[in-house]
C-alpha positions as CSV (number, residue, x, y, z in Angstrom):
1,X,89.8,109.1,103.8
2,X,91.7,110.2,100.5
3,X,90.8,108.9,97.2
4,X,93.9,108.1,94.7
5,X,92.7,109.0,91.1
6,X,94.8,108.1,87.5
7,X,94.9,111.0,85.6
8,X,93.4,111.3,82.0
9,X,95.1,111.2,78.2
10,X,92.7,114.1,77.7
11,X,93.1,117.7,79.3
12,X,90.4,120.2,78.8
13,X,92.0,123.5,77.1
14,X,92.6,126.8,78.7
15,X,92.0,127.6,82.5
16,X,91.5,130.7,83.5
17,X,94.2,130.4,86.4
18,X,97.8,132.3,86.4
19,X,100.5,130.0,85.1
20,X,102.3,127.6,86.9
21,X,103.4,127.9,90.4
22,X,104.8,124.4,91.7
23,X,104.4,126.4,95.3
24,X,100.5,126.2,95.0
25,X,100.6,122.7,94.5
26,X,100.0,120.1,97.4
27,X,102.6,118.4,98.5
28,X,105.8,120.5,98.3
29,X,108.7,118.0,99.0
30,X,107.5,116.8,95.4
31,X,108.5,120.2,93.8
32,X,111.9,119.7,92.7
33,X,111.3,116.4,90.8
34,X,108.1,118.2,89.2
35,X,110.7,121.6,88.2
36,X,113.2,118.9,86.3
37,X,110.1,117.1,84.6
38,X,108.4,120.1,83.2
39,X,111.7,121.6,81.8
40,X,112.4,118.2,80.2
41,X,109.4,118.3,78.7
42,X,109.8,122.3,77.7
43,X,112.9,121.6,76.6
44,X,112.3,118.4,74.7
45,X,109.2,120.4,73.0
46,X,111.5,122.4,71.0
47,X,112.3,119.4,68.8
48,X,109.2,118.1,67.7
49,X,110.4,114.5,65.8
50,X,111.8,113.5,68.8
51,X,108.8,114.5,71.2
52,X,106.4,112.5,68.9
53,X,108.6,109.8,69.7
54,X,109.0,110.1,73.4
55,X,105.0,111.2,73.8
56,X,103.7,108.4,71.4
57,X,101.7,111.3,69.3
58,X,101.5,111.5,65.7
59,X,101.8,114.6,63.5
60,X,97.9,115.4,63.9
61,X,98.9,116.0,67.7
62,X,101.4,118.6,67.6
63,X,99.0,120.3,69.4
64,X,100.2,118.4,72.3
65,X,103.5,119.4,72.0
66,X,102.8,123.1,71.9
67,X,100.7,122.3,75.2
68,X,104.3,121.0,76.7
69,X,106.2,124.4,75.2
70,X,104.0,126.2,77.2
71,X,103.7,124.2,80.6
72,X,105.4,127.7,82.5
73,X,103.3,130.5,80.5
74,X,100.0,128.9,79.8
75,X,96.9,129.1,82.0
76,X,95.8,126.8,85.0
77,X,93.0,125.2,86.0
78,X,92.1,122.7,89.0
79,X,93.3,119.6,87.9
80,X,89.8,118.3,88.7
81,X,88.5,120.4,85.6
82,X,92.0,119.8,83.8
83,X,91.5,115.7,83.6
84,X,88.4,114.3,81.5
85,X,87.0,111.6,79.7
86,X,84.9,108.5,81.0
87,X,86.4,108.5,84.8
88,X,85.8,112.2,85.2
89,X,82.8,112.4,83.5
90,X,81.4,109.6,86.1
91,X,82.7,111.2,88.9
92,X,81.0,115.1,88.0
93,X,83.6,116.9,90.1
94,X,82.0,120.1,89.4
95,X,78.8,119.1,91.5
96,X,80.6,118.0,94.7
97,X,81.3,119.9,97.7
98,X,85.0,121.6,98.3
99,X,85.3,119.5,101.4
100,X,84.4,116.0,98.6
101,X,86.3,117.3,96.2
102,X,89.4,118.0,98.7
103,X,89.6,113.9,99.7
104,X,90.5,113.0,96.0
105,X,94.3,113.7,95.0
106,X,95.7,112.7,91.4
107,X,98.5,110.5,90.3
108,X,100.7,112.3,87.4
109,X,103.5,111.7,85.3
110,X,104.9,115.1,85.2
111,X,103.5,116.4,89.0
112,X,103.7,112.8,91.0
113,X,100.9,113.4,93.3
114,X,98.3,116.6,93.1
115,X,95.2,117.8,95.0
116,X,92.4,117.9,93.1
117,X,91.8,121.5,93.8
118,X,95.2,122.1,92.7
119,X,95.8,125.0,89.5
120,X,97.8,122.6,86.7
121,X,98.2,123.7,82.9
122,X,97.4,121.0,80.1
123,X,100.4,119.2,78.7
124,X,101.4,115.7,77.5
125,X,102.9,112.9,79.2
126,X,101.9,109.8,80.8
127,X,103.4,106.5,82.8
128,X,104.8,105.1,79.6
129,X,106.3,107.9,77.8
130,X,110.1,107.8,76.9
131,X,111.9,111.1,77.7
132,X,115.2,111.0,76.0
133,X,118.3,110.5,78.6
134,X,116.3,109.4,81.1
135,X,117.5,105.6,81.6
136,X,116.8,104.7,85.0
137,X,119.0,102.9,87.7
138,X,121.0,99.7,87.0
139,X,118.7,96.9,86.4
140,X,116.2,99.2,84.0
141,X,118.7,101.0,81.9
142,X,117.3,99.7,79.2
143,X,113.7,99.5,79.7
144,X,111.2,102.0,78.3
145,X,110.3,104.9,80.4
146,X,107.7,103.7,82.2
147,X,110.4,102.3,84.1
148,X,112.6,105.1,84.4
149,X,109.9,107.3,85.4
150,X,109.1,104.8,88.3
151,X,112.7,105.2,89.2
152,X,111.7,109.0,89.5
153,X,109.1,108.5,91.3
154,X,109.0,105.7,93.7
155,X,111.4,106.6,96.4
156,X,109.2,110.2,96.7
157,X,105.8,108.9,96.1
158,X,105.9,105.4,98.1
159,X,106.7,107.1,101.4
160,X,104.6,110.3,101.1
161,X,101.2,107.7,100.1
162,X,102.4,105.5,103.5
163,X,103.0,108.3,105.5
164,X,99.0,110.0,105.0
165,X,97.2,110.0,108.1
166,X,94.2,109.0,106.6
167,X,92.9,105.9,104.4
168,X,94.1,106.0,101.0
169,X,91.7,104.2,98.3
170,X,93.4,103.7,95.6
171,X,91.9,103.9,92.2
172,X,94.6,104.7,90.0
173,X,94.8,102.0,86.6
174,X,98.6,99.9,86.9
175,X,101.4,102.4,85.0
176,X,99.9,105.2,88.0
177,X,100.1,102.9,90.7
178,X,103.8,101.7,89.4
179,X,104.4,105.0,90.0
180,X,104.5,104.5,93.9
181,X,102.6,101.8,95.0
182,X,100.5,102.5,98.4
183,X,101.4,99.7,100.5
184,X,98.9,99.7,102.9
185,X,95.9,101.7,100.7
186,X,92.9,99.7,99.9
187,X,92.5,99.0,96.0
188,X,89.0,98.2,94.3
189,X,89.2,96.0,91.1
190,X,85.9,96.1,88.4
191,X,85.0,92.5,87.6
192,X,81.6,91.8,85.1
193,X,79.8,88.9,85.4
194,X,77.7,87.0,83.2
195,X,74.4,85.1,83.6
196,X,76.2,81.7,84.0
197,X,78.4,83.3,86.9
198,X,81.5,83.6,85.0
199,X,83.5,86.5,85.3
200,X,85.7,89.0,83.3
201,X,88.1,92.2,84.3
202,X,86.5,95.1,83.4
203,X,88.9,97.2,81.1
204,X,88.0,100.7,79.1
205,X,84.1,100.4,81.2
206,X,85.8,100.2,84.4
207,X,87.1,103.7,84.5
208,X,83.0,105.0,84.5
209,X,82.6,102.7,87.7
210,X,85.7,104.1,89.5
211,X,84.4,107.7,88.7
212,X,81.1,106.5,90.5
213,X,83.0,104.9,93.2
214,X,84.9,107.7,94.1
215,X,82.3,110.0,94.1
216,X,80.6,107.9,97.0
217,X,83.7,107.8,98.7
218,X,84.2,111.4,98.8
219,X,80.7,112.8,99.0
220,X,80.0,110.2,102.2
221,X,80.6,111.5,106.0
222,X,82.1,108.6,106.8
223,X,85.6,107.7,107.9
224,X,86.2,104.2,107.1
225,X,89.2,103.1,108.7
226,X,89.9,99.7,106.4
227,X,88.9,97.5,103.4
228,X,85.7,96.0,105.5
229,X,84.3,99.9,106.3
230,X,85.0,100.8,102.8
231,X,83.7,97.7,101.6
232,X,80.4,98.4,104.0
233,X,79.9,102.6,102.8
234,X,80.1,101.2,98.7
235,X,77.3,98.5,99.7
236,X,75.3,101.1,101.2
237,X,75.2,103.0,98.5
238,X,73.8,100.1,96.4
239,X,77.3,98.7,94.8
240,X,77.7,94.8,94.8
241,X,81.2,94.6,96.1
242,X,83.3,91.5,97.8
243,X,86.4,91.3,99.7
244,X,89.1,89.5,98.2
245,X,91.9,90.1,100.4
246,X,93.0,92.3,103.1
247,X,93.0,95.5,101.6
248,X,91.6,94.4,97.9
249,X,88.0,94.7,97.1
250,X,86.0,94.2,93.9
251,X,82.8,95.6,92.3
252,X,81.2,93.5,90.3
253,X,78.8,94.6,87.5
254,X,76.5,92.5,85.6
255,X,78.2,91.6,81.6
């Protein structure tokens, strides 16, 4: 079983790891896509209006920008320890076992799809940021580059997601999973409910329930081999969960 994270808006600093070597990364048939992104992004760092503009960032995160300058001389670190905030803090990489912490991979902007054990520098970009000349096929030349970057993506990430031996869970939020979809992975939605039974989608809380999720998936022994074994492995571990389709579960938490 493989567990499909989103990255994070926050990078922890530093690393300790040489710099960038797309060849230590999983998944090698992504690396020239990944070469092009990161010297767009190099490139695009030398003019600093116009990467506030295509990153989103205001003037107190030219810090950011610097991070992108540097994305082929500035230190690594496993992208496990690279991501943080609420999902990684939930999911406490740093306590599981190699073998748990080699069954999660990472959905990225600038890398398409990493291991989580895999040495990555900090930088800036994310589903919906607009690098400039970067328009996308035919019918989304002039959509925002969330789109275009899904026109990078797809064709490479759809069939290398289909093509895993293993169940994919995927956990990634909706700009990662535009990315390239997993057709046949199984997804896990958050709802809340309240006393009355009603029920909400979990939005910014969600992403500490995922962490915890994905930490049962990839500590447990068990193979699931579909939604129902998945379904029967979060239960076990105490999670309310349903089955609302085929491959779509939900966890519902109380409001």
């Amino acid at each position: 079983m493989l567990v499909v994270l989103p990255p994070s808006e926050t990078k922890a600093p530093g690393g300790r790891g040489r710099p960038l070597d797309l060849d230590a990364l999983s998944f090698p048939s992504l690396n020239p896509t990944r070469k092009v992104l990161v010297d767009e992004l190099v490139a695009l760092a030398a003019d600093v209006p116009a990467s506030r503009a295509a990153l989103d960032v205001s003037e107190r995160q030219d810090d950011e920008i610097a991070r992108n300058a540097a994305l082929w001389t500035s230190p690594t670190t496993p992208a496990l320890r690279r991501y943080t905030g609420v999902l990684y803090d939930a999911l406490d990489a740093a306590s599981l076992t190699p073998a748990a912490r080699r069954r999660l991979l990472i959905c990225s902007a600038l890398f398409g799809l990493v291991g989580g054990t895999d040495p990555i520098p900090a930088y800036r970009l994310s589903g919906g940021s607009a690098l400039p000349g970067r328009a996308g096929d035919t019918a989304e030349r002039s959509s925002t580059q969330g789109r275009s970057l899904r026109v990078t993506w797809r064709p490479e990430l759809v069939p290398l997601l289909d093509g895993q031996d293993d169940l994919v869970v995927d956990l990634r939020s909706g700009p990662y999973m535009a990315l390239g979809p997993a057709k046949g992975a199984v997804t896990l939605d958050v709802h809340s409910e309240a006393a009355d039974g009603s029920r909400t989608v979990v939005s910014h809380a969600n992403k500490s329930h995922k962490g915890h999720a994905a930490r049962l998936l990839a500590s447990s022994r068990r193979r699931p081999k579909d939604a129902g074994g998945v379904l029967a492995l979060l239960r076990d571990a105490g999670l309310r969960v349903e089955q609302a389709s085929d491959r779509a579960l939900v966890l519902v938490v109380p409001r």
